[in-house]
C-alpha positions in Angstrom: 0.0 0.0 0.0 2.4 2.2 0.7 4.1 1.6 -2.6 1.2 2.9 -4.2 0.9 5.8 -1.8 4.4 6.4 -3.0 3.6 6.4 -6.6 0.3 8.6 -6.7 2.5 11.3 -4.9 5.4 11.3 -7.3 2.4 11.7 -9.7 1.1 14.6 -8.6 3.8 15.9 -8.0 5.1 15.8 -11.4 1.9 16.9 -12.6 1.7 20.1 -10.2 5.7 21.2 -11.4 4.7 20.5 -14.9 1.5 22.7 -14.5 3.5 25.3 -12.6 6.7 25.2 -15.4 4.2 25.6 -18.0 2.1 27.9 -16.7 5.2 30.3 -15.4 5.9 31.0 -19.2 1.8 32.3 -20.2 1.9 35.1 -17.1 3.8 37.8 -15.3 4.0 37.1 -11.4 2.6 41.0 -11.3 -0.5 39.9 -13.3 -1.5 37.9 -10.3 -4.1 39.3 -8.0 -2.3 38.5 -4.8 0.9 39.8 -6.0 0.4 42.7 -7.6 2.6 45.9 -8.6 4.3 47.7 -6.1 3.2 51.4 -5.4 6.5 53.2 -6.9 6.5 51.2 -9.6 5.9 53.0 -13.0 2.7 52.5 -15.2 3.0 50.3 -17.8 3.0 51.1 -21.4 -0.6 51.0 -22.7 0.9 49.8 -26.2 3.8 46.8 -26.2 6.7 47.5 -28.2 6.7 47.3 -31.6 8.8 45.0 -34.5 11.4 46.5 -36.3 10.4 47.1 -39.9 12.2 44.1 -42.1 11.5 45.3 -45.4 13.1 49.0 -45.1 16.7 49.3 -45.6 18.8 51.8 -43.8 19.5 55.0 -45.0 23.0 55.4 -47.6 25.8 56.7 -45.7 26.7 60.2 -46.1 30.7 58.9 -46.7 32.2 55.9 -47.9 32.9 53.2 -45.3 36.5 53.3 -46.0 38.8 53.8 -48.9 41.1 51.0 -50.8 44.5 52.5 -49.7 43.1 52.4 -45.7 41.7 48.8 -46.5 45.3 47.3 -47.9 47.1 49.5 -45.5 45.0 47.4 -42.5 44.8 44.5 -44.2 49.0 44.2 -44.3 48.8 45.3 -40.8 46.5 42.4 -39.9 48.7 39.9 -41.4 52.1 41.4 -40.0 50.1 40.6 -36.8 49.0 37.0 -37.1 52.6 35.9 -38.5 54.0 37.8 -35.7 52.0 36.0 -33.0 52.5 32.6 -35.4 56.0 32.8 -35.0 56.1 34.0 -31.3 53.7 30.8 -30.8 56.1 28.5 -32.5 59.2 29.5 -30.9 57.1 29.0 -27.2 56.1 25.3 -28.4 59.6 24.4 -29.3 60.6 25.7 -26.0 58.6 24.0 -23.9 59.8 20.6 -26.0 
């Protein structure tokens, strides 16, 4: 019998923390009557906030994004960069052999 007893109360209590895991994700804990807002807190917004539009595209830039001369100039820089830190890398592997 008290096997059964057992089993009916690991039931329900799956079923209540499903119920409660479920129903946690439909309302707001200050929707509740019991709960409610606090005094200071401010009013809500009487309209919820609205999508971004996905069809308009931004406005054209006023000045190009960069020029070819900066872009190569970076672009060498970059790779001066990763070979230095290849190198540096390299020489601390076949150190630590």
């Amino acid at each position: 019998m008290s096997v059964d007893r057992k089993k009916r109360g690991l039931a329900w209590g799956a079923l209540l923390l499903s119920a409660l895991t479920l129903g946690g994700c439909s309302i707001s804990i200050a929707d509740l009557p019991l709960v409610g807002t606090p005094a200071d807190a401010p009013a809500r917004a009487k309209e919820t906030g609205a999508y971004l539009p996905v069809n308009q595209l931004p406005p054209d830039r006023d000045e190009a994004a960069m020029n070819p001369a900066e872009r190569a100039k970076i672009q060498s820089e970059l790779v001066a960069a990763r070979e230095r830190q290849a190198s540096a890398a390299a020489a601390k592997d076949s150190a630590a052999k």
